[in-house]
N, C-alpha and C positions, 0 to 999 in steps of 0.2 A: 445914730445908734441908740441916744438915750430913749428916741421918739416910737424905737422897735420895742422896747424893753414895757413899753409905757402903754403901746396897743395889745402886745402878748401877754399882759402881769399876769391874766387870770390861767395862758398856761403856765407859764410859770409857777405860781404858785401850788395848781394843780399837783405837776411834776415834785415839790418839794411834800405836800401831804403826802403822793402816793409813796414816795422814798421813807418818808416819815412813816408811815404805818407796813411797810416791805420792812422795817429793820428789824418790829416786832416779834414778824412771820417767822423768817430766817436768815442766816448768818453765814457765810462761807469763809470758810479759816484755811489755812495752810497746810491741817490735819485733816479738813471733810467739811461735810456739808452738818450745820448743828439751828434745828428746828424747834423750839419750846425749849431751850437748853438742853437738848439731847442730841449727840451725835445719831445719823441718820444713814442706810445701806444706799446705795447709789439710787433702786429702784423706789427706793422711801425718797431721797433725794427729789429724783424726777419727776415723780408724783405730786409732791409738796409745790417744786417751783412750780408745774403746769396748773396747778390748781388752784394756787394763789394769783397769776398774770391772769387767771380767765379771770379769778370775782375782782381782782382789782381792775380788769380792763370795762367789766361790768360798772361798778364802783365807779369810775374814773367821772362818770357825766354827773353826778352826782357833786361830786367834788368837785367839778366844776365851775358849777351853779353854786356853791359854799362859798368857790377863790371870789366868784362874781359878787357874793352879799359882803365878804370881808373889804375886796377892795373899795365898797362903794359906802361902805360905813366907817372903815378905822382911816387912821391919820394913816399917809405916809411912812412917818418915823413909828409907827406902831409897830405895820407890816413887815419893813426892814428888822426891828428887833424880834418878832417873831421869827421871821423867815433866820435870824441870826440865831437863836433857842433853836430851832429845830437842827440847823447846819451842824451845829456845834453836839447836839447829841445824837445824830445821826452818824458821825464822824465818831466819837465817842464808842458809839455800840457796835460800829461796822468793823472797827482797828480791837482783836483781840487783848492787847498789852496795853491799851490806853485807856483811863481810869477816869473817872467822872469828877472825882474827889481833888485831883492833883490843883494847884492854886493859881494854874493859869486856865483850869480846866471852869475854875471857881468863879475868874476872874470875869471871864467871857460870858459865863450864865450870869453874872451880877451884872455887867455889863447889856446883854441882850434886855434882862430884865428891869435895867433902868430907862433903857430905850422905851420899852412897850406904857411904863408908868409914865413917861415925859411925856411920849406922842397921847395919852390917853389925856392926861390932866390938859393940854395944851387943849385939846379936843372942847373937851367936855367946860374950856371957860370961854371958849367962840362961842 
């Protein structure tokens, strides 16, 4: 299993940028579809999501050629805190009621971004 995780990182990773910049775009809530902070009519809706899948499916080799320079430059424990910052605000932006700010919410980005400082200094004294 780990040896699959380890040949596919750069989809992986890929998949985690295009989530990461789709949270941006737009937002589906329990009330509608809400794009640039503005709730959106259905056919605004439908427009927005086809149009975003085409340039991010555009986009996507791009970004995958990105996952491939990251993974072949950062440590490890870099990546994983990265990929842990992005989770966690991704998650953040996508759950309406759940707040950036709250101290577990704090705790986690302190956390990701201890990771990414430990794997870089460990890096950068090999």
């Amino acid at each position: 299993m780990f040896d699959i995780l380890i040949e596919q990182s750069k989809l992986i990773l890929t998949g985690i940028f295009i989530s990461f910049i789709s949270c941006f775009i737009y937002r589906i809530t329990p009330t509608g579809f809400v794009s640039f902070g503005r709730y959106r009519t259905k056919e605004g809706a439908v427009a927005i999501y086809l149009f975003s899948t085409c340039m991010l499916g555009l986009f996507t080799p791009v970004l995958y050629l990105l996952s491939g320079i990251v993974i072949d430059t950062l440590s490890f424990l870099t990546i994983i805190g990265i990929i842990f910052l992005c989770s966690t605000f991704i998650i953040n932006q996508s759950v309406p009621t759940w707040k950036h700010t709250t101290p577990k919410t704090l705790m986690m980005y302190f956390s990701a971004i201890c990771m990414i400082i430990l794997g870089l200094s460990i890096q950068l004294s090999l």
